[in-house]
N, C-alpha and C positions, 0 to 999 in steps of 0.2 A: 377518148371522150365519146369519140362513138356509139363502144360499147357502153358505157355510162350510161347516155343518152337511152341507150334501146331497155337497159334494166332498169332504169329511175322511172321508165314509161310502162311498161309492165306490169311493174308494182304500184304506181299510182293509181291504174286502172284497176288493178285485183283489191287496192286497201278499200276502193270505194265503196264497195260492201258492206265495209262495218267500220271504216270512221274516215268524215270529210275534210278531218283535219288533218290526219295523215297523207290522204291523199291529193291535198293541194300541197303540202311541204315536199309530196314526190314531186310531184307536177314540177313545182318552181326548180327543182335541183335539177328535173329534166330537160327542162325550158333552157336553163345555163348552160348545162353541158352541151342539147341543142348547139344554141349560138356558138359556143367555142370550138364546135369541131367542124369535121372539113364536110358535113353531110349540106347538099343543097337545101336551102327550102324551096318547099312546096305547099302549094292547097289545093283541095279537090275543085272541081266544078263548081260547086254550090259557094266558092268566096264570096263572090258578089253578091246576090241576094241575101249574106250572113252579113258585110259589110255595110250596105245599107239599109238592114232591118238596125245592125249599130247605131249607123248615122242617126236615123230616125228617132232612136230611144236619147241620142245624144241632145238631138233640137229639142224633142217634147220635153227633155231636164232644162235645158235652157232658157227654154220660153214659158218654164213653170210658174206658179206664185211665190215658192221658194226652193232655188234648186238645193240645195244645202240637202233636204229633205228626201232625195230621191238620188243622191251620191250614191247610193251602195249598188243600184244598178248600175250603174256603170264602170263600179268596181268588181261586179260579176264576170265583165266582160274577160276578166283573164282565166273562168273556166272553159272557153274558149282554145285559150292555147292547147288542151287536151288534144281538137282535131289534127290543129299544128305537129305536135310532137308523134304522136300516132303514124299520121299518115307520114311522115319525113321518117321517120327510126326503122316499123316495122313495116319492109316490104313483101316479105315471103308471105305466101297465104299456109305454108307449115305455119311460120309462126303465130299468124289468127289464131288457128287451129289449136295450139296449144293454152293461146292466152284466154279463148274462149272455153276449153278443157277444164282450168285454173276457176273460171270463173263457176262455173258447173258445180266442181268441187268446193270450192269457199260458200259456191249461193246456200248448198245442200246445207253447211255445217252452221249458217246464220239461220236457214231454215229451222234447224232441229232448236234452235236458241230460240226462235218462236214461238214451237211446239212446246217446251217446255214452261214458255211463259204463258201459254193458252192453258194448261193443266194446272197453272197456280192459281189462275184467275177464276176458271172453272172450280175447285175445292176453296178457293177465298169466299164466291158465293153461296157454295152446299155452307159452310159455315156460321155464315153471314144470314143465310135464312131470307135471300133475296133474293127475286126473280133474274138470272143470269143473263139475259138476251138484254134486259135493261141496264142492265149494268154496263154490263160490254162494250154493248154498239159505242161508246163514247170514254171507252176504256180499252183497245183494242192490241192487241199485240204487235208489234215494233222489230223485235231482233233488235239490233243495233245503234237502228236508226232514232229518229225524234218523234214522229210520228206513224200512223200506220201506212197512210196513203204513199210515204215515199218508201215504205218496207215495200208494201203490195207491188210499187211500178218498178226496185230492180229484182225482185223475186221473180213479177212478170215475164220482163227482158231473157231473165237465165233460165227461166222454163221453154218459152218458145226457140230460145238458141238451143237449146237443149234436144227440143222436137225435131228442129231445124237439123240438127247434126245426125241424129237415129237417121233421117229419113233422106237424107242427101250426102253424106259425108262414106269415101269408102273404105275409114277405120272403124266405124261406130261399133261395128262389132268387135273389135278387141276391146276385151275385159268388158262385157255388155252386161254382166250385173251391177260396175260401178254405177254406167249412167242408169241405168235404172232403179237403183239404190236412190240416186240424188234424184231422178225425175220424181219420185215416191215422194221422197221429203218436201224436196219443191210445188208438185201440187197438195200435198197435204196445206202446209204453210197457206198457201196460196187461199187455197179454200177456207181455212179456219180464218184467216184476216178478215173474214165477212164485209170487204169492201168490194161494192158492187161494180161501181165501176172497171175496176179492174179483173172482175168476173168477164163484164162483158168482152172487154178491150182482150186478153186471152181469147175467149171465143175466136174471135173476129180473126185474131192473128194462126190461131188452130185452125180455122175452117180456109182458110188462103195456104195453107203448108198441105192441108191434105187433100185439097182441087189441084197440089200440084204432085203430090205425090203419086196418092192412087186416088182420082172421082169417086169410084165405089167407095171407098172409107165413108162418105157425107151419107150416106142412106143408113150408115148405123147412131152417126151420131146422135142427133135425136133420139132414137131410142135408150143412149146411155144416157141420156142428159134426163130424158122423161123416168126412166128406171133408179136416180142416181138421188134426181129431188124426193119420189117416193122413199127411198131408203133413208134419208138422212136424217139426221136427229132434228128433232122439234125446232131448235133455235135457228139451223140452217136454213129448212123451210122456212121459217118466218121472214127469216131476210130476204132468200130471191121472190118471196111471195113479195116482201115490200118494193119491189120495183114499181110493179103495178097496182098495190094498195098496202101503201105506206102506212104507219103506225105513230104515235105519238112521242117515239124516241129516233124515229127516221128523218131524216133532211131534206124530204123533197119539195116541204116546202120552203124549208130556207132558203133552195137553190133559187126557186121561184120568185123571190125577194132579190136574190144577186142579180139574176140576169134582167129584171124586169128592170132596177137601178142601173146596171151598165149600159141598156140601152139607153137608156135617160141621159148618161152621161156623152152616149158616142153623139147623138142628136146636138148636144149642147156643146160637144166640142170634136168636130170630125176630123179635123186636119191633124194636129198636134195633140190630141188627149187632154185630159185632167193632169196628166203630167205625172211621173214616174213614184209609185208612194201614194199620191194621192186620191188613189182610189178609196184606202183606208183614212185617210184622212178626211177626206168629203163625201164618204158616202152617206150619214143624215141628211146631207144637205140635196140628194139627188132623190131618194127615196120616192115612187109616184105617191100624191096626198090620197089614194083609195088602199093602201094599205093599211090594216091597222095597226095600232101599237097596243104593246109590246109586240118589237117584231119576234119569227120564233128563234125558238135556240137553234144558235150554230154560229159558224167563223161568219165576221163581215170583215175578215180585213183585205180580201180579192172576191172574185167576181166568181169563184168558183167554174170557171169556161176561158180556156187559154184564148180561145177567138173573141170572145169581147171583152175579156180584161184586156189585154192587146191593142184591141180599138178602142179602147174608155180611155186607159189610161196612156196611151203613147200616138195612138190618133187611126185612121183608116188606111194610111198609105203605110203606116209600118205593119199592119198587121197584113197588107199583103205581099209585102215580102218575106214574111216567116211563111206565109203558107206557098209561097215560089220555093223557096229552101226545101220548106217539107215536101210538096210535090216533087222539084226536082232529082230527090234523090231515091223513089222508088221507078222515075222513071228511068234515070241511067243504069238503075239495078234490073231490070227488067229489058232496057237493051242488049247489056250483058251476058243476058241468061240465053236471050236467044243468037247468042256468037258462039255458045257453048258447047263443045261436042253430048254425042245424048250421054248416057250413062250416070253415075254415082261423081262427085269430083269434091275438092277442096273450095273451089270459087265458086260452085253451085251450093252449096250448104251456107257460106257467109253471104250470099247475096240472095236465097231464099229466105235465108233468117233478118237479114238487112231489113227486107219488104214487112215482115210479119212483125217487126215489131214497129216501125213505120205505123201500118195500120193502125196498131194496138195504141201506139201514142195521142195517135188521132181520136180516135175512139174514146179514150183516158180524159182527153182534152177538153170533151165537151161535159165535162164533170166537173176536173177540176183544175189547177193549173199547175200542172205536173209539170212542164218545163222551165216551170217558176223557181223548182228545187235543184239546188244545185247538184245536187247527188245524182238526181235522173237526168238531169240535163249533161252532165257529166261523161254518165254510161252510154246515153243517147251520140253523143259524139263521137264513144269509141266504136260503137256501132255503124255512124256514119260512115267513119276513117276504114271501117273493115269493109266497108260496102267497096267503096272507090276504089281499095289495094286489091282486092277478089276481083272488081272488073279491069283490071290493068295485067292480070292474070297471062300467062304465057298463051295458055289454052283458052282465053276468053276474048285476046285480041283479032285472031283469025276467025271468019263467018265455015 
């Protein structure tokens, strides 16, 4: 059952990729076997702040206007078991290493599933005799998933593990055109999802891998990034131009409509939230009256900003415990690195990569509410569970 356990978990974590329903039928069958074998449980450090960010979402359903209505968060809570099973099955940082490998490989070949639906969508427009960027931006390519923003954040995750491994791992170089082959697909994919945020949140988690790798590396970025927007086709341009002067098929200012409403809501309920769900449920009713109507297009059914859907809909004291959780776990990762002997290692690649996507989620966050999906929320946890096994490392416990 053991072994069960560590293969049911394996696999739940690689199906996540490309379907969530596979990967929670692993999950459960790994979860069982868990329980029936003779493996102790365990949880990282961050239980606590994970438990009572629970607790919290548990009262604000309670004390909602109808709990009934906000049930399925708390039926989320069993993608959770994920950390559970992870951190209990696999303890070697080989086997990170492998399962992050896998991951590498699967991300590359949902990438190319991508790509290929970027080139249909691209010739559906020449066709169609419609301006492409319009169309797009609200039609955007997926792989596997339901939407684009949860392709973009584990595409993300497997790019930066990806960097993460070239640049601290001391097998990267065997067979080093595979991962380069997959890093190719992966940021192709990446980039054509013309989702910005996730542009950024990359960045963020790139520019923390290579201050640790080599400092010199950050005085060319820039240059590839300034050389990279000039080359790009028209439509790309248009999109990272749209960060800073949005367009009338861009969302910036729908976001501005979300956030301006979730504050309206944390004001009007700080403790306990609007209560789980009813963010979409009562968001007419919070709307500031200097907005006009029609509001514009885009989703109102969250808050599009994991920090104040969090404190709208569940209250101010649970939203800081998720950000205790998040904090806590680049800071034990960054403990770690420095018990590390110097050189290339196995526990320095999953605990560099730990941190850089950490960042990236943060980052993500203030867009849109990526740990809302279960699929990133998911991979984010095996992420976590690989952070904690890498610092429990043979070589990471000794200063």
């Amino acid at each position: 059952m053991r072994s069960a356990a560590f293969y049911l978990t394996c696999a739940s974590a690689v199906s996540i990729l490309f379907s969530i329903a596979v990967s929670q039928i692993l999950l459960g069958l790994a979860l069982v076997a868990l329980l029936v074998s003779d493996v102790r449980l365990r949880l990282p450090p961050i239980w606590l702040p994970m438990a009572l960010f629970m607790g919290g979402t548990t009262v604000s359903l309670a004390l909602s206007p109808d709990p009934m209505q906000g049930v399925d968060q708390v039926r989320k809570f069993f993608v959770f078991a994920m950390l559970l099973v992870c951190y209990c099955t696999l303890r070697e940082v080989a086997d990170w290493r492998r399962l992050m490998q896998a991951w590498m490989v699967v991300g590359a070949l949902v990438a190319a599933r991508g790509l290929i639906q970027f080139q249909e969508k691209l010739q559906a427009s020449r066709e169609a005799g419609v301006d492409f960027y319009q169309a797009y931006v609200g039609q955007r390519i997926t792989g596997f998933m339901g939407h684009w923003m949860t392709f973009g954040s584990l595409q993300m995750y497997v790019l930066l593990l990806l960097l993460a491994f070239l640049a601290f791992s001391p097998v990267a170089r065997r067979r080093l055109w595979i991962w380069l082959l997959c890093g190719s697909l992966l940021g192709a994919a990446l980039l054509l999802g013309f989702t910005r945020s996730i542009w950024l949140a990359t960045a963020a988690g790139l520019i923390y891998l290579l201050w640790c790798w080599d400092r010199r590396a950050l005085a060319v970025l820039p240059v590839l990034g300034a050389a990279g927007f000039f080359l790009a086709p028209p439509s790309l341009r248009s999109r990272a131009a749209s960060i800073l002067q949005p367009g009338a098929a861009d969302s910036n200012r729908h976001r501005v409509v979300t956030w301006r409403t979730g504050i309206e809501m944390v004001k009007a309920h700080p403790l306990v939230g609007v209560g789980p769900e009813f963010v979409r449920i009562d968001f007419d009713h919070y709307v500031p009256p200097d907005i006009p109507r029609p509001l514009p297009h885009g989703w109102y059914g969250h808050l599009h900003n994991i920090y104040l859907h969090y404190a709208a809909e569940r209250g101010i004291p649970t939203l800081l415990m998720l950000l205790w959780l998040l904090g806590r776990i680049p800071y034990d990762a960054v403990r770690a690195l420095r018990r590390l002997p110097p050189g290339r290692g196995e526990a320095r690649f999953l605990l560099h990569g730990a941190v850089a996507c950490v960042l990236a989620t943060l980052v993500v966050g203030i867009f849109e509410l990526n740990l809302g999906d279960s699929e990133v929320l998911t991979m984010f946890l095996v992420i976590t569970a690989a952070a904690y096994a890498a610092a429990e490392a043979p070589e990471a416990r000794h200063a």
